[in-house]
C-alpha positions in Angstrom: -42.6 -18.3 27.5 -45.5 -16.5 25.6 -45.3 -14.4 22.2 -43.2 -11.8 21.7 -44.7 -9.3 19.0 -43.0 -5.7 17.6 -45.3 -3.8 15.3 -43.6 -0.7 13.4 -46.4 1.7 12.1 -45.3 3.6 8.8 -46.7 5.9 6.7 -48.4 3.1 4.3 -48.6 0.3 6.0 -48.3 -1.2 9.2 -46.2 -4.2 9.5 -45.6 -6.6 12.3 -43.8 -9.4 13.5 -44.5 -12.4 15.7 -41.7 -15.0 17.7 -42.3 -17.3 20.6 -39.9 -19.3 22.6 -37.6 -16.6 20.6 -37.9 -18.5 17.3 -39.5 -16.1 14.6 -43.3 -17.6 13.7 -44.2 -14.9 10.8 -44.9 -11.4 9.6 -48.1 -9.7 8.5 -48.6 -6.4 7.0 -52.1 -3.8 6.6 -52.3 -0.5 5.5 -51.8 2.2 7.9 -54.6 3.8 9.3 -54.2 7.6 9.5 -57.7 8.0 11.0 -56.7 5.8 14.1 -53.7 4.4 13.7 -54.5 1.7 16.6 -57.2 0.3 13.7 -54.1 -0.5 11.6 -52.3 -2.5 14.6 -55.7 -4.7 16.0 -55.2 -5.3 12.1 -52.1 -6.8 11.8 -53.2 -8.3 14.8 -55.7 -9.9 13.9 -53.9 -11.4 10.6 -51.4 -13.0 13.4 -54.2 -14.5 15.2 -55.8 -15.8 12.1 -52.5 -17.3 11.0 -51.6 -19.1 14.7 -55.6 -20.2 14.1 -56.2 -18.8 17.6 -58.8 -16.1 18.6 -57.1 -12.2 19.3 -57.9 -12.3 23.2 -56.0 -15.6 23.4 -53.0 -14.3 21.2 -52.5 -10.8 23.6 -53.6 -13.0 27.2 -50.5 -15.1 25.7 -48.4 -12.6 25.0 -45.7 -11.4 27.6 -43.7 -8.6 25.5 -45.5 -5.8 23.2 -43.0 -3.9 21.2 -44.1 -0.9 19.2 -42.6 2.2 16.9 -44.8 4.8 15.6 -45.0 7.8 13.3 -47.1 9.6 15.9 -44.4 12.2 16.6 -43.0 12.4 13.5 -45.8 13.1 11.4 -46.9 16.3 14.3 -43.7 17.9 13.8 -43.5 17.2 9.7 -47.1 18.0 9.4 -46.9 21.2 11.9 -49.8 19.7 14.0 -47.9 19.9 17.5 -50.2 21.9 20.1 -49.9 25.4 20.5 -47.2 25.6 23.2 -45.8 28.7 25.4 -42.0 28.7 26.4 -40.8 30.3 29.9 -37.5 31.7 29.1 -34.6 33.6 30.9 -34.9 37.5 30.5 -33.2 38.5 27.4 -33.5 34.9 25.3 -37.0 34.9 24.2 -36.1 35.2 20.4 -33.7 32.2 20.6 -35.6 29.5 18.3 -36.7 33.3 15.6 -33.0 33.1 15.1 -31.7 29.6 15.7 -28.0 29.0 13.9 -29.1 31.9 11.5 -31.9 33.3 9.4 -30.7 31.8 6.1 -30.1 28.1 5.7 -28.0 29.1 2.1 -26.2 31.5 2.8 -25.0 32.3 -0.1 -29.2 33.1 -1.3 -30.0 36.4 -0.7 -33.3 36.0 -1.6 -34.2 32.4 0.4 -36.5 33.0 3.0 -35.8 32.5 6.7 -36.9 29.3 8.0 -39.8 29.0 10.1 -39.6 29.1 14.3 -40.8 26.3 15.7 -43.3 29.2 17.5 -44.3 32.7 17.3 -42.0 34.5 19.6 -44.9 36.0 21.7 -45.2 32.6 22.9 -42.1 33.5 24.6 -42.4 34.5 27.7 -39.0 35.8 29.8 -38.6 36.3 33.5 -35.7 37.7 35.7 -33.3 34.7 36.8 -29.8 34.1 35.7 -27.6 31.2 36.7 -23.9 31.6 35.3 -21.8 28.6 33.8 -20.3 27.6 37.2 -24.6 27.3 38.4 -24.0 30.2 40.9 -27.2 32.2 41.2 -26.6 35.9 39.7 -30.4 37.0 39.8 -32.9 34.9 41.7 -36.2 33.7 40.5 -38.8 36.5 40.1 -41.6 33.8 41.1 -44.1 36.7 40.9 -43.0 37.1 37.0 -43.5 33.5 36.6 -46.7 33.5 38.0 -47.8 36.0 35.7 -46.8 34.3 32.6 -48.3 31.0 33.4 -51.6 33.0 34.0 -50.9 35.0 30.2 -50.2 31.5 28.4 -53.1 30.3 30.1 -55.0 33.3 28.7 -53.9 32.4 25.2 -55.0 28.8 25.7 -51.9 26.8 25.1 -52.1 23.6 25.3 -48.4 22.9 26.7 -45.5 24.8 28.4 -41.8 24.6 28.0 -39.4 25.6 30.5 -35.4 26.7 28.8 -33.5 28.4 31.2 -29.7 29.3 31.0 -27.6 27.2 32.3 -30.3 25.3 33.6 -28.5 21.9 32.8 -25.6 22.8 35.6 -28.2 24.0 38.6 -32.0 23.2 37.8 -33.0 24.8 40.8 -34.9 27.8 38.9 -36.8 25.9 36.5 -37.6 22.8 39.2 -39.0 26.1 41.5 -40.9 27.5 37.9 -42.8 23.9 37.2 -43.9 23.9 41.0 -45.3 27.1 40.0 -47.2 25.9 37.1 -48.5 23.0 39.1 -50.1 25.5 41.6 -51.2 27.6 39.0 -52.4 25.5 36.3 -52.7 21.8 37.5 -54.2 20.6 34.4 -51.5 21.7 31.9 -48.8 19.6 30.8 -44.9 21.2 30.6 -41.8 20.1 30.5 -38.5 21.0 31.7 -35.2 21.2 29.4 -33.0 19.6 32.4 -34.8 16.7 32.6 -35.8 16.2 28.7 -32.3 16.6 27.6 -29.1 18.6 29.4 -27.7 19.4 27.0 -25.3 22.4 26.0 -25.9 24.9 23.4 -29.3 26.7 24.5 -30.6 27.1 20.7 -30.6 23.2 20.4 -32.1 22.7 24.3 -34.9 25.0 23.5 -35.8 23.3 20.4 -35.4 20.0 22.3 -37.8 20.6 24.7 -40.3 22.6 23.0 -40.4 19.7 20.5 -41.1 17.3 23.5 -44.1 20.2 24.9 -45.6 20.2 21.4 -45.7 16.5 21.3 -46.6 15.6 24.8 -50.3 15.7 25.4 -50.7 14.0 21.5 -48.2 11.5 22.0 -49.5 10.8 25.4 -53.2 10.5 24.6 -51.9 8.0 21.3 -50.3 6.1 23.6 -52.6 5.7 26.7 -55.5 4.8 23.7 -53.1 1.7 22.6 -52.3 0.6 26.1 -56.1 0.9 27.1 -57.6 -1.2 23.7 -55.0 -3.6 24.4 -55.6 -4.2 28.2 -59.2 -4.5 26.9 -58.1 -7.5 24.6 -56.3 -9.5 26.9 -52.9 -8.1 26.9 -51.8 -7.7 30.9 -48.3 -6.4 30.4 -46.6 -2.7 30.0 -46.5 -2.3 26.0 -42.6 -1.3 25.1 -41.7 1.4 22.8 -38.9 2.0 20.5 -36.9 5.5 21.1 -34.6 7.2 18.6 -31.4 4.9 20.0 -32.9 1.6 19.1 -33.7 1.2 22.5 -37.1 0.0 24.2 -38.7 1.9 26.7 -41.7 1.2 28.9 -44.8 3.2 27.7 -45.2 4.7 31.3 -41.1 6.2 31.3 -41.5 7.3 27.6 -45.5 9.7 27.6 -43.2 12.5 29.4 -40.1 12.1 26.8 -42.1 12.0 23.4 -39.0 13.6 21.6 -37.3 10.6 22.4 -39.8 8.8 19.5 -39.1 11.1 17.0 -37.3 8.7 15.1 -38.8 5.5 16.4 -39.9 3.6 13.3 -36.7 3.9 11.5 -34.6 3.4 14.3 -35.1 -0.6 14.3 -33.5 -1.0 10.6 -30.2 -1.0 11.2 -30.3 -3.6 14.0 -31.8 -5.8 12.1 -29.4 -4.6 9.3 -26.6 -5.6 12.0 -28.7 -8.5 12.9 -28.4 -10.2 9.3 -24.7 -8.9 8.5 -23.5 -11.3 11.6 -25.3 -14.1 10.2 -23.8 -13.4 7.2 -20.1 -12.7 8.7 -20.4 -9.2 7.3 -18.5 -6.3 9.7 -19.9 -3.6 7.2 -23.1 -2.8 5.6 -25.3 -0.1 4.3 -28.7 -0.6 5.2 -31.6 0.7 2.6 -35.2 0.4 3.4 -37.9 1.7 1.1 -41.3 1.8 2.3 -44.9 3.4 1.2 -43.5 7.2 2.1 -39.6 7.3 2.3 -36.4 5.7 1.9 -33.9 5.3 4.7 -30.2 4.9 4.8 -27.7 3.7 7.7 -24.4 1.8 7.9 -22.9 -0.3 10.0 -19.2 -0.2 10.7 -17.5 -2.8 12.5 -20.7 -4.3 13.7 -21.0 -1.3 15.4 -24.4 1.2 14.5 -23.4 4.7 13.8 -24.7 7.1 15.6 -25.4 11.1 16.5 -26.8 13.8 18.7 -27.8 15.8 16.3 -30.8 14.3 15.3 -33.3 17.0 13.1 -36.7 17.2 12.1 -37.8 19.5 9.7 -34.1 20.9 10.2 -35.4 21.6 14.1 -32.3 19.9 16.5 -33.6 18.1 18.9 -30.2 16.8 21.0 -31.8 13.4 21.1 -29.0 10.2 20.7 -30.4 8.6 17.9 -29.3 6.0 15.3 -28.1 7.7 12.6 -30.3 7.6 9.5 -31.0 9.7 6.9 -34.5 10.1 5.1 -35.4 10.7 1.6 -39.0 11.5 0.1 -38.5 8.1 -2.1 -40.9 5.9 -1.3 -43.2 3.7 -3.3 -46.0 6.1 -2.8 -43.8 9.1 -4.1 -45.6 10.8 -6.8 -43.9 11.4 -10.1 -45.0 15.2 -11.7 -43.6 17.3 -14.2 -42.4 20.9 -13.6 -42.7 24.3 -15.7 -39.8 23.7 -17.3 -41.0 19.8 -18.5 -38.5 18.2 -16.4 -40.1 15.0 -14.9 -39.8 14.9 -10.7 -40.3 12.0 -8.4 -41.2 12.9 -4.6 -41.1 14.3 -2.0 -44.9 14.7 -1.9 -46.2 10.7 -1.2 -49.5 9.0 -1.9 -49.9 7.7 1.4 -52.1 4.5 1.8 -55.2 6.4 1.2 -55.4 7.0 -1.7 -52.2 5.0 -2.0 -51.1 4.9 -5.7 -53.4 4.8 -8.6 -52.8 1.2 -8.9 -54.5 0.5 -5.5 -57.9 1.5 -6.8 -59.0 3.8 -4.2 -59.2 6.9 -6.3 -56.0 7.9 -6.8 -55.2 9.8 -9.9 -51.1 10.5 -9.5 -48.7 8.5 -10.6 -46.4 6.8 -8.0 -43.2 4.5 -8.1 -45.3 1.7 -7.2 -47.2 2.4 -10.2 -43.9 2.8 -12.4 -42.8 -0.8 -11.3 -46.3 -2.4 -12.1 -46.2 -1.2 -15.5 -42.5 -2.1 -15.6 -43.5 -5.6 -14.4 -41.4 -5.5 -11.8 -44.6 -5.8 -9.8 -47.2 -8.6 -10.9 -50.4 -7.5 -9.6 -51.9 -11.0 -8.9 -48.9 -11.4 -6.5 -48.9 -8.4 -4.4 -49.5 -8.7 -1.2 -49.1 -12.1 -1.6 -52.4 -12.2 -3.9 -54.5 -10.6 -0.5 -54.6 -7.1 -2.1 -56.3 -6.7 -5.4 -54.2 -3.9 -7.6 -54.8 -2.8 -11.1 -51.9 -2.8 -13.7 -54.4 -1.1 -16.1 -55.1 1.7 -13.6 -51.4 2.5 -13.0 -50.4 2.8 -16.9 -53.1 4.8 -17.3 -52.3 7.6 -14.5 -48.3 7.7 -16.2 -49.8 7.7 -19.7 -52.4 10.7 -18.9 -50.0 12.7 -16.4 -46.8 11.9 -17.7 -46.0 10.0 -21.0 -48.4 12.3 -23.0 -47.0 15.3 -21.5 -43.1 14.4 -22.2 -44.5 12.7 -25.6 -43.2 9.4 -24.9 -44.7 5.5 -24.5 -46.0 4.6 -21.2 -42.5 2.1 -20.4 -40.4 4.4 -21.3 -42.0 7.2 -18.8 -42.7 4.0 -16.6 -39.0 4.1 -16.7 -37.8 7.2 -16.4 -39.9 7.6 -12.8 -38.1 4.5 -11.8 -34.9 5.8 -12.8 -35.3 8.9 -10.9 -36.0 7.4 -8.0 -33.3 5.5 -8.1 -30.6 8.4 -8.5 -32.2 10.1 -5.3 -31.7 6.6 -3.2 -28.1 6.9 -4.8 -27.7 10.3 -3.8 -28.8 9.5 -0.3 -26.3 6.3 0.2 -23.5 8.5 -1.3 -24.4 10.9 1.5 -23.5 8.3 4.3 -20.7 6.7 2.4 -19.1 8.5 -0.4 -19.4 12.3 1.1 -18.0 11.0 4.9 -14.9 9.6 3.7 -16.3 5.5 3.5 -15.6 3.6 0.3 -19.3 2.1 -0.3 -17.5 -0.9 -2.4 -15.7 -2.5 1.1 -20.0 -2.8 2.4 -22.7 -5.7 2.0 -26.1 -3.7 1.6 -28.9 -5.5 3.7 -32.1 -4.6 1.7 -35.2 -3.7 4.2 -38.8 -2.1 2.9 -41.6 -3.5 1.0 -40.1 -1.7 -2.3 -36.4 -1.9 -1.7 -36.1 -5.4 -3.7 -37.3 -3.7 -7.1 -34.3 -1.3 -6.9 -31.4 -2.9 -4.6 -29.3 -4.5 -7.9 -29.7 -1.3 -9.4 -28.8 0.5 -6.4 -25.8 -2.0 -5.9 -24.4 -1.8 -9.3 -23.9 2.1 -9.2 -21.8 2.1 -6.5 -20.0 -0.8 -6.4 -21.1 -2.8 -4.0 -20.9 -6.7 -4.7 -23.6 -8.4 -2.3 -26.8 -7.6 -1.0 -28.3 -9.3 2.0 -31.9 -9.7 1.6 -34.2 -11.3 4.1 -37.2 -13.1 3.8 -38.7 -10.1 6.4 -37.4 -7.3 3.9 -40.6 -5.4 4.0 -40.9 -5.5 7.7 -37.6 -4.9 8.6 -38.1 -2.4 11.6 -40.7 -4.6 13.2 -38.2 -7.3 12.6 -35.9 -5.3 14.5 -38.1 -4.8 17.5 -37.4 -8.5 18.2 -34.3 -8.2 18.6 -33.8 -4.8 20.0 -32.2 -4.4 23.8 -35.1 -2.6 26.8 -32.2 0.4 26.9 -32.1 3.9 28.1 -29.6 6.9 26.6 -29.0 9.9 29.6 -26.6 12.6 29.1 -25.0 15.1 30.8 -23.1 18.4 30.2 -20.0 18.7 32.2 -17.1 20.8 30.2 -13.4 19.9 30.6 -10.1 19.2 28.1 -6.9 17.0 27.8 -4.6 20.3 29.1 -6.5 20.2 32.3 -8.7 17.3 32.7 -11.0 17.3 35.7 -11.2 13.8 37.0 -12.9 14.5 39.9 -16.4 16.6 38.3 -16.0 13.8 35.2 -16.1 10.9 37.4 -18.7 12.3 39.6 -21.1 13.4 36.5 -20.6 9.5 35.5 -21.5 8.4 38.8 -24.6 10.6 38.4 -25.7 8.9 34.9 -24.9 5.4 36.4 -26.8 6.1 39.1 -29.8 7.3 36.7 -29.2 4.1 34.7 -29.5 1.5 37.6 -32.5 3.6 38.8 -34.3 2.9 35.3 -33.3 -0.8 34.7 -34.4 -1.4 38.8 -38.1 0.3 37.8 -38.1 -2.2 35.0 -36.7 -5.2 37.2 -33.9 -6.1 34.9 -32.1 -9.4 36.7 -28.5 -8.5 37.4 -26.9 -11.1 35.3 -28.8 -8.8 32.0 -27.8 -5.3 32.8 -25.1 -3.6 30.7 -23.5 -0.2 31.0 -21.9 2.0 28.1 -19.9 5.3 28.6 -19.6 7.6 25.7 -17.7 11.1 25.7 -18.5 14.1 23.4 -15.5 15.3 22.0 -14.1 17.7 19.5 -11.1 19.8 18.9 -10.7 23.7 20.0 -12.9 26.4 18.0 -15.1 22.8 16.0 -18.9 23.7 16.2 -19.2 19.5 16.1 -18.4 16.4 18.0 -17.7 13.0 17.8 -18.4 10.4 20.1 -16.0 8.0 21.4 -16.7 4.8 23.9 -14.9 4.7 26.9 -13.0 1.8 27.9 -12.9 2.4 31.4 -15.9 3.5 33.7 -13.1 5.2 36.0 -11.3 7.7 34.7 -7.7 8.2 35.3 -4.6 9.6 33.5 -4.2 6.2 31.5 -7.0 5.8 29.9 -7.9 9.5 29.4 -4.7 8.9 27.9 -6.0 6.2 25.8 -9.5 8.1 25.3 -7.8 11.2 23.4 -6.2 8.3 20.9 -9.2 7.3 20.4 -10.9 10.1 19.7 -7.9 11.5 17.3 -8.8 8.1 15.1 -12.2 8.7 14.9 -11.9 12.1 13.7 -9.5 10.4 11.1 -11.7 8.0 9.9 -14.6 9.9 10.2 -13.1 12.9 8.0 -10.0 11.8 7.1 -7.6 13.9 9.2 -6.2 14.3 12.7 -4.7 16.3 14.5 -2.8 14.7 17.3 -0.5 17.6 18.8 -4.1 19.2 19.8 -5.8 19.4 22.6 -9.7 17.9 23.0 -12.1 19.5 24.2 -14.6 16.7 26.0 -18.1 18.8 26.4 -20.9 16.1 27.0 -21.4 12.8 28.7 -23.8 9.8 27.7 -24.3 6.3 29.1 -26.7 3.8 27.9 -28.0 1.3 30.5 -29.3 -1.7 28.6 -31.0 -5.2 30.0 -30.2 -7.7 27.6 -32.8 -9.7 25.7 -31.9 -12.5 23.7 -32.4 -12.5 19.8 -34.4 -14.1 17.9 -33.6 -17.1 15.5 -34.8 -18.7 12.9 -35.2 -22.4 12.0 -32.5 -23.8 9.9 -33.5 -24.7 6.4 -32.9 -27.9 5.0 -31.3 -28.7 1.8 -34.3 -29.8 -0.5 -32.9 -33.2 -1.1 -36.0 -34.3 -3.5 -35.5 -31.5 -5.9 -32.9 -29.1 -6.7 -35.9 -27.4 -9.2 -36.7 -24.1 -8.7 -40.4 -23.2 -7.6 -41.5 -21.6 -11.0 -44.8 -19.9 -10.9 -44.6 -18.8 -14.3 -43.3 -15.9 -16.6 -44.0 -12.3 -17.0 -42.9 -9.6 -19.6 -40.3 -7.3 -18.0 -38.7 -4.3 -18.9 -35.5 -3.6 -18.3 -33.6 -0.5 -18.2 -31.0 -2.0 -21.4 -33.8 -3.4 -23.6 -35.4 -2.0 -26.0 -38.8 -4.5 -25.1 -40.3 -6.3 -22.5 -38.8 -9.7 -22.4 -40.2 -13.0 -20.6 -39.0 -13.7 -17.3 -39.0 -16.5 -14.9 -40.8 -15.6 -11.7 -39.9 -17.6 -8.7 -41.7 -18.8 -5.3 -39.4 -17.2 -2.9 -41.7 -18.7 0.3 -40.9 -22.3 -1.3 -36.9 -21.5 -2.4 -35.2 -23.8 -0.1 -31.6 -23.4 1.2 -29.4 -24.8 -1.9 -31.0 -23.5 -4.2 -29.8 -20.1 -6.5 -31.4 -18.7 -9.5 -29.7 -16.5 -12.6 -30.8 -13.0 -13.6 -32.9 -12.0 -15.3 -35.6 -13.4 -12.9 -38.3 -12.1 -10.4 -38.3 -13.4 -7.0 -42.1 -13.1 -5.2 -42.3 -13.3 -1.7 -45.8 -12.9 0.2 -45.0 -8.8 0.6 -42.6 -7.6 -1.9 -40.7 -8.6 -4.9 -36.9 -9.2 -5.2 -36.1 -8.0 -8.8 -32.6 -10.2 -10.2 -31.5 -8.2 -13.6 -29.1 -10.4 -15.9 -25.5 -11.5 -15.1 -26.5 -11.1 -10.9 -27.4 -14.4 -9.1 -29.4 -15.3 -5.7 -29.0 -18.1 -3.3 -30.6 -19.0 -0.3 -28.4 -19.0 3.0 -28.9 -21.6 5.5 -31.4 -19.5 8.0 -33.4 -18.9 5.2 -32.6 -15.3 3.9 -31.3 -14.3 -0.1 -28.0 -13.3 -0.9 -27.9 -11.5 -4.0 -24.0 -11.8 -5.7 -23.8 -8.6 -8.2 -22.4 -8.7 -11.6 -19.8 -6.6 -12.2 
């Protein structure tokens, strides 16, 4: 078997991951590369090949799976860079994403302003058709009026067309018959329809899907088709995979006409691996954290199980898309630290980036960052970073907080250094009491696995405020989504609209709109070739009670559904909605509005090789000491730093300590303690 390698590229850097014969050979990291993001990837590629001692061509002629996750689609939607796209509507629904769920997003704020369409409304375009709710034709097609718009957009030079039609997701008939048309018409344009991006019901959300996916297409495709091509051209003969919102891997060829399926590509990854390293660690339920160059992202685990939603958003857009479920914080360690009128000292949203990255990286950069707060902290030792391979200034970062914030708030450089990092910290707080606290789950009964290059500066802190007693943290911390590539299943989510309820279940239209997405499933894993003995299929229902504007999700059991375990799927889906928000009602009736499966072919994970109890010393590797400030003291105060490459399973080191690993730093404050676990990860125990 050849190399398996999953590269995840963020906002700052680009990290990547290498196995073969599925044991794990390294990880390598290189700033991101905004200008061409595939520079940043032959990058990291290249670092592999230089460690393996081999040349690149022979490292991608030997490699037989390519995994990859990319902020390509996220950063065109955040960044409002999407192409200028048309929509082809039904007569009468052309102002559908001007008023979305409402005008105000507060609306309690008279004077907030109404949040921003995804396009200008004469983009628009409507034509006479209407299917009703039961997909019986009411109006036909006025091709003639479709005709005409495609010729108008064309006129306007868009650069993509999206097709929402009501009702479109029970009989596509009228918009299959409208994308002929814009073949005929305009061959060269690329469009896509809402049935087959995402049939989903609730025509706001639909429309947004799929002018999200329009917007993205010809970018993401281009991206794409340039990585696949520079590969080919370096030896690699195989179709590269990508990572969709789900966790799943897709082939590049089934994903450049779905690009709002990689909205949340990057991110998605963490919480498998989270899962991943809970298992290992006989752990049911964790909060994952991962703190990168740009954000911070938060996820849990329940019952080994991933949560998960449909109601994925960007920029508070919907997109529909299954995704893992994750939420995203502007606090990263490239998040700049600025004072506002009022004197009050601010950490984020706005981030650094890699270039010109924090002032510490000496690339010009005149703001103060996080990253900059924890080298003048000491938390960061500048001669380590990067495991000594990237040169950083501690002089340069005490200098940006002293000019643009410690003079300002007339205070020492530490104790602004300080103040940055404990702002940052609240907002990762905030955002973990948003997934735990807020939905009803008691944060203390969770591990926390600890991913990101700058989550190991902050997770005992982060810990300690909200109870939790152990932290996970593994030696691939700072490439945990890349991590997770390796160990992520080739899967594909489909889902269908088909309405029905407990009182008067249809078993006949359920069963055959499940045949339908099995059917679709066993079509994709046969393009891929799955062998038989890999394939797995999940059923999922979309639930809620009478008059909710929100659903839950709930597994089925059974593929076949029949008054017994329809029987067993309302139980189920009454305690969800009791553990998910803490009351039931089990005299009502459900309401079951949408369908998913997920048709995965297995891949087996990767491992690790044991470590070995150091039987000739028990000594810790110390590579010397370094003034520290901590949040209780009133001074720096010498602490033992520790080689965590060379920390061998057995041994455990005391608080106050640093812990430096080739691409972060694990930060141990007094009274906590960290061991090394048998497959070679850190467990951090917390002090209470």
């Amino acid at each position: 078997m050849g190399y398996k390698i999953s590269v995840d590229v963020g906002g700052t850097f680009t990290d990547l991951t290498i196995a073969n014969e599925d044991i794990f050979l390294g990880r390598h990291k290189s700033p991101t590369t905004p200008e061409d993001l595939t520079l940043g990837v032959f990058n990291c590629l290249n670092l592999a090949a230089r460690q393996l001692k081999i040349k690149l061509e022979e490292l991608l002629s030997n490699t037989d799976v390519f995994i990859h996750a990319s902020t390509t689609a996220t950063n065109a939607i955040l960044e409002e860079k999407g192409v200028k796209t048309g929509v082809i509507c039904t007569k009468g629904t052309k102002y559908t994403l001007w008023r979305g769920e409402g005008r105000r997003k507060d609306i309690f704020n008279f004077k907030a302003s109404a949040p921003k369409p995804l396009i200008r409304p004469y983009l628009c375009l409507e034509v006479r058709e209407r299917i009703n709710k039961d997909g019986e034709i009411l109006v036909p097609l006025d091709e003639e009026e479709v005709r005409a718009a495609v010729r108008q957009l064309k006129e306007w030079d868009v650069k993509a067309i999206a097709v929402c039609l009501l009702w479109s997701i029970i009989n596509p008939v009228n918009e299959k018959r409208i994308g002929e048309i814009i073949q005929e018409e305009w061959p060269e344009i690329e469009f896509s329809l809402s049935h087959e991006v995402q049939p989903i019901i609730r025509e706001y959300q639909r429309m947004s899907c799929v002018t999200l996916n329009a917007m993205l297409q010809p970018i993401v495709s281009a991206y794409l088709e340039n990585l696949r091509d520079r590969l080919s051209a370096s030896g690699f003969s195989g179709e590269p995979l990508v990572v969709i919102s789900s966790g799943g891997l897709v082939p590049m060829r089934e994903i450049m006409k779905k690009p709002v399926f990689m909205l949340f590509s990057g991110p998605s990854m963490g919480p498998i691996s989270g899962n991943y390293y809970a298992g290992q660690n006989d752990v049911k339920n964790c909060i994952v954290i991962d703190m990168g160059g740009t954000s911070f992202d938060v996820s849990t685990v329940i019952n080994r199980q991933i949560t998960v939603t449909n109601e994925g958003r960007i920029r508070n857009y919907p997109t529909g898309v299954s995704a893992n479920e994750i939420l995203t914080l502007g606090a990263g360690g490239g998040s700049i630290a600025w004072i506002d009128p009022d004197g009050i000292l601010n950490v984020g949203p706005e981030s650094s980036g890699s270039n010109p990255g924090p002032a510490c990286y000496m690339r010009g950069g005149k703001q103060p960052t996080v990253t900059d707060a924890c080298v003048a902290l000491g938390y960061i030792i500048p001669d380590h970073f990067l495991g000594g391979k990237m040169e950083i200034s501690g002089d340069l970062a005490k200098k940006a907080i002293q000019e643009k914030i410690a003079e300002p708030l007339k205070m020492t450089v530490e104790r602004a250094a300080l103040g940055i990092y404990r702002i940052a910290c609240e907002k990762m707080i905030g955002g973990i009491l948003d997934m735990t606290v807020r939905r009803g789950i008691d944060p203390r009964e969770f591990a926390i696995v600890s991913g990101g290059g700058a989550t190991g500066l902050f997770a005992a802190i982060l810990a300690k405020e909200i109870g939790v007693k152990q932290i996970i943290i593994p030696k691939t911390t700072s490439v945990l989504c890349a991590f997770g590539g390796l160990n992520a299943n080739i899967a594909m989510s489909t889902i269908a609209s088909n309405y029905t309820d407990s009182m008067n279940f249809n078993y006949p239209a359920i069963n055959s709109t499940l045949n339908e997405l099995e059917q679709k499933g066993r079509n994709f894993l046969d393009r891929i070739g799955a062998p038989p003995e890999n394939r797995e299929f999940e059923f999922y229902a979309v639930a809620r009670y009478p008059m909710q504007v929100t659903e839950l999700e709930i597994q089925l059991k059974d593929r076949e559904l029949t008054a017994d375990n329809v029987s067993t799927l309302i139980a189920d889906f009454h305690q969800a909605h009791m553990i998910r928000y803490k009351t039931a009602d089990p005299s009502s009736p459900v309401e079951f509005v949408m369908w998913r499966s997920v048709a995965r072919n297995r891949t087996p994970g990767i491992a690790f090789n044991p470590e070995k109890t150091d039987s000739k010393s028990t000594d810790l590797p110390l590579v010397g000491m370094q003034a520290v400030y901590f949040e209780n003291e009133k001074d720096y105060v010498e602490t033992p730093c520790y080689d965590g490459e060379k920390m061998r399973y057995g041994m455990n080191a005391a608080g106050p300590a640093i812990i430096l690993l080739s691409d972060t730093s694990i930060v141990v404050p007094d009274g906590c303690r960290v061991s090394v676990h048998k497959q070679g990860y850190f467990v951090m125990d917390i002090a209470s």
